[in-house]
C-alpha positions as CSV (number, residue, x, y, z in Angstrom):
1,X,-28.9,12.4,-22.1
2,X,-25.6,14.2,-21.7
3,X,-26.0,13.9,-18.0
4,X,-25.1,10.4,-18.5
5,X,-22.7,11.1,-21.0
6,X,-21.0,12.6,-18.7
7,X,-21.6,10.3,-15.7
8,X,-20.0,7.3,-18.0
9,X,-16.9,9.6,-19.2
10,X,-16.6,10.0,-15.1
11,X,-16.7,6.6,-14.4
12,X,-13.8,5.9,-17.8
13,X,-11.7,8.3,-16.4
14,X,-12.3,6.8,-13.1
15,X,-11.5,3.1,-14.0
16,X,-8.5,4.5,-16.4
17,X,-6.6,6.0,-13.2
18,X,-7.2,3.0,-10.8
19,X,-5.7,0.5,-13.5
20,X,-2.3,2.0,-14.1
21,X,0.4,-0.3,-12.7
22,X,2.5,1.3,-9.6
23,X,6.2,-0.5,-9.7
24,X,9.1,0.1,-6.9
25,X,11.9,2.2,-8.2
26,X,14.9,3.0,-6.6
27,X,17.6,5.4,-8.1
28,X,20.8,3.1,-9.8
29,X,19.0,-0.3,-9.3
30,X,18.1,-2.3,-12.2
31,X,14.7,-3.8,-12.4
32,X,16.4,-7.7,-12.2
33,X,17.6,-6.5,-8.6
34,X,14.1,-4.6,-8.2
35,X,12.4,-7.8,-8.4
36,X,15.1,-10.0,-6.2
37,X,14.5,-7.4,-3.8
38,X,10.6,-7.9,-3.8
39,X,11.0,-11.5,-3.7
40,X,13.2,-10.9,-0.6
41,X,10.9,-9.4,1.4
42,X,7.5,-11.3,0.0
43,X,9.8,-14.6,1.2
44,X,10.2,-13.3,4.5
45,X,6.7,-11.7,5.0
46,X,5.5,-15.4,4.7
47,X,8.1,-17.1,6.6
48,X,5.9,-14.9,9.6
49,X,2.8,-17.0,7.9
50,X,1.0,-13.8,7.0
51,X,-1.4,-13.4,4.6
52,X,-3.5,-10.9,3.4
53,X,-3.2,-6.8,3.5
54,X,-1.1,-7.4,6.2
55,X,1.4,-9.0,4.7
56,X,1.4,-6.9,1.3
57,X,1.7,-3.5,4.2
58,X,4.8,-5.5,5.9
59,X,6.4,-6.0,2.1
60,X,5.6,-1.7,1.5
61,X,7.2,-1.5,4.7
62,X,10.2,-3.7,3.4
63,X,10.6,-2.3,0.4
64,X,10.9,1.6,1.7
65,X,13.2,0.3,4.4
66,X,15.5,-0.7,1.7
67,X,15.5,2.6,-0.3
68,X,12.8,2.1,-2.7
69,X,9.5,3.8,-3.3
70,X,6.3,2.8,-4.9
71,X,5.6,5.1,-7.8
């Protein structure tokens, strides 16, 4: 009995963690030009015609070039 009271508060903890939302920040940008930003580089990941977790690894890759980190 507690063993799976504690496997299911394992597994709550768990599935809390994985859900929290990451967002890009950068230091004196607003979030207006956070998201112009994103769109920037999510337009010009699919003007290449990729798809998939390439293309969301070439928009990480765009975002950092520009000075912003995912936290």
């Amino acid at each position: 009995m507690i063993r799976a009271l504690f496997s299911t508060l394992a597994l709550c903890a768990l599935a809390a963690c994985a859900s929290s939302e990451q967002v890009w920040q950068k230091s004196g940008v607003s979030d207006f030009d956070t998201a112009n930003y994103l769109s920037e580089c999510r337009f010009q990941t699919g003007l290449a015609k990729i798809k998939g977790e390439r293309a969301e690894e070439l928009v990480k890759y765009c975002m950092q070039a520009k000075g912003f980190r995912l936290q």
